[in-house]
C-alpha positions as CSV (number, residue, x, y, z in Angstrom):
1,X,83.8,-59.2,-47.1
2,X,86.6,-57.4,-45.6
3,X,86.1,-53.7,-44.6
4,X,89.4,-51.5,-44.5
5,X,89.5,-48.0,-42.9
6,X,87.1,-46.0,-40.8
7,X,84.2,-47.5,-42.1
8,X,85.4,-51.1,-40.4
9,X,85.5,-49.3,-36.8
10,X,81.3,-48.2,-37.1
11,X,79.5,-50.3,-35.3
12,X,76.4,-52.0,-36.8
13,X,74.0,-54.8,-36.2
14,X,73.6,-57.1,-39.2
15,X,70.1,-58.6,-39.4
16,X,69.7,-61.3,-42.2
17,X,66.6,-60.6,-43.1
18,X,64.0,-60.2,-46.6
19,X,63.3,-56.7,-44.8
20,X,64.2,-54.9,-41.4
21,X,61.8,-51.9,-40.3
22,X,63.3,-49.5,-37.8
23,X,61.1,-46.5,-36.8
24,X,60.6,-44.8,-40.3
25,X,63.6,-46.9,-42.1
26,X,62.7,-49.3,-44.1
27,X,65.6,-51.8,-45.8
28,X,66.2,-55.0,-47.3
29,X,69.0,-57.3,-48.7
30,X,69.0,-57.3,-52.2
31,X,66.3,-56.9,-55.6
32,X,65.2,-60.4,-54.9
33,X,63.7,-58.8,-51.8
34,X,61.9,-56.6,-53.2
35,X,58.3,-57.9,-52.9
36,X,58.7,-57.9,-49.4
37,X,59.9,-54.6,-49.1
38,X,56.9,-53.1,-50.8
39,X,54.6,-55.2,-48.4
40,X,56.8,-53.7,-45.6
41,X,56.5,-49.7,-47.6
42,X,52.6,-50.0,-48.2
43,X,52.0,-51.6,-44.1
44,X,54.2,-48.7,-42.9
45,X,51.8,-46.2,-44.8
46,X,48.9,-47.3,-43.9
């Protein structure tokens, strides 16, 4: 995947992960990762 633009110059870190929690973010990859990130959504609630 190429980025073009502005968006190419923000700096990120890429974690290939099922599901990253940061603080109060939550995330994951893609619908097959979904399971995981409700297991992540419910933990975090709790």
């Amino acid at each position: 995947m190429e980025l073009k633009g502005k968006k190419a110059l923000i700096p990120v870190d890429w974690i290939d992960q099922e599901v990253v929690v940061d603080g109060k973010l939550i995330t994951s990859r893609k619908p097959d990762d979904l399971p995981a990130f409700m297991r992540a959504v419910i933990n975090t609630l709790k």
